[in-house]
Structure formats: structure tokens, C-alpha cells
N, C-alpha and C positions, 0 to 999 in steps of 0.2 A: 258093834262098836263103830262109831265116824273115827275116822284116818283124814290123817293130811296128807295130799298127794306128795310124790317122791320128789326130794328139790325142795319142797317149800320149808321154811322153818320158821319156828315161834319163836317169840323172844319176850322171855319172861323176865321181871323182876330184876333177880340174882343174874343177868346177861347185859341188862340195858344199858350199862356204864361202860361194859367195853365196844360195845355196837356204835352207841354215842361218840365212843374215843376212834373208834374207825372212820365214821361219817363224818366227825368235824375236824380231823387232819386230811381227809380227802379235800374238804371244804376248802378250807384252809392254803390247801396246797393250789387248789385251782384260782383261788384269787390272786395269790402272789403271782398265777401268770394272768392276769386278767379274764379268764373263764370266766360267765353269768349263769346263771343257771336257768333253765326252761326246764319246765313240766307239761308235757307232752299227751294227752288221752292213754288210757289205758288198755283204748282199745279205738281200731279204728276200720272205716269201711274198709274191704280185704283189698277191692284193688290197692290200695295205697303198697302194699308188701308184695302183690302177687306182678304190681307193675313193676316196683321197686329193685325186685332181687329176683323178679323175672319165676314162671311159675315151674319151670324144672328142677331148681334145686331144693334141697332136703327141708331146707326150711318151711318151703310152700308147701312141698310134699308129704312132709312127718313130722312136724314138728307145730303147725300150729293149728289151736284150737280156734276153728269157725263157726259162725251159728246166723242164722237167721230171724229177726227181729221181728216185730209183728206188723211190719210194714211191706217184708219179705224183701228187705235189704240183705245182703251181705255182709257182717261185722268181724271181725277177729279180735281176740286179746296180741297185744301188741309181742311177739316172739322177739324182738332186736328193738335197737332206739333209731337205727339211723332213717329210715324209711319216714319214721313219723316225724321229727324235725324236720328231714329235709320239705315234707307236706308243711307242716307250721311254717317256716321259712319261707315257702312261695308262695302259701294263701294266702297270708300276712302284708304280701309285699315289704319282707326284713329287706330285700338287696335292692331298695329303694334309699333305708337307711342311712345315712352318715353316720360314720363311725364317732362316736365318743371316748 
């Protein structure tokens, strides 16, 4: 039998109204303070994390999954958000930006 790894969950049917009622008062709440919302890779070359949050801690250490691509890059699934915005934000050139 396929398992879903530990952590992950499905969301069936008979769940999706309250998942939807959690994600759009999240929503919700973030616009009332002016939040935007970015969508970030779901995965990204590993320095971005390993430089980000530095390679001794657990995160770098046990926590995320690495693989090598058939270019023999280094990639990771994204274990946290902040590492990869702050990469969107300066590749971008956002704090070139005026604010709106």
C-alpha cells in the first residue's frame, strides 16, 4: 500500500469548506493590514537556505529534502518561506520598488 508521508494531509470533499473558511480569514486578515501575497518556488537551488540560515542548523542538517537534478545542480523542497522571498525580493530588484 502508498502512504502519505507524516505531516502531509489530504483534504477531501467533506473538509474543503472548513480549510477554505481558514485560508480566506487568513486572507482576509492580511489585507485589512495591507499584506500582498507572493508565491515563492516550491523548491529552490539549496544555497539559497544553506546560505540563508547558515548550514549548522537542524534545518540544513535534518530537516530538508535535497536532490540533484540532471544538470547535477543542487535543489531542495523549500523547508521554511523566509529564505526564498528574501531570494525573490533581491533578484527582483522589489527594494528598488516604491511603495504603493
Amino acid at each position: 500500500m502508498i502512504l502519505k508521508p507524516p505531516g502531509i494531509e489530504d483534504i477531501f470533499p467533506d473538509r474543503i469548506n472548513r480549510w477554505n473558511f481558514v485560508l480566506n480569514s487568513a486572507v482576509d486578515t492580511f489585507r485589512t493590514f495591507n499584506y500582498k501575497e507572493l508565491v515563492v518556488p516550491i523548491m529552490e537551488f539549496t544555497d539559497v537556505f544553506a546560505r540563508g540560515i547558515g548550514t549548522d542548523t537542524d534545518i540544513v542538517s535534518k530537516e530538508m529534502f535535497t536532490f540533484e537534478d540532471r544538470g547535477g545542480r543542487s535543489l531542495t523542497l523549500r523547508p521554511e518561506g523566509t529564505a526564498g522571498v528574501v531570494r525573490a525580493y533581491v533578484e527582483n530588484g522589489e527594494y528598488n520598488r516604491l511603495s504603493v
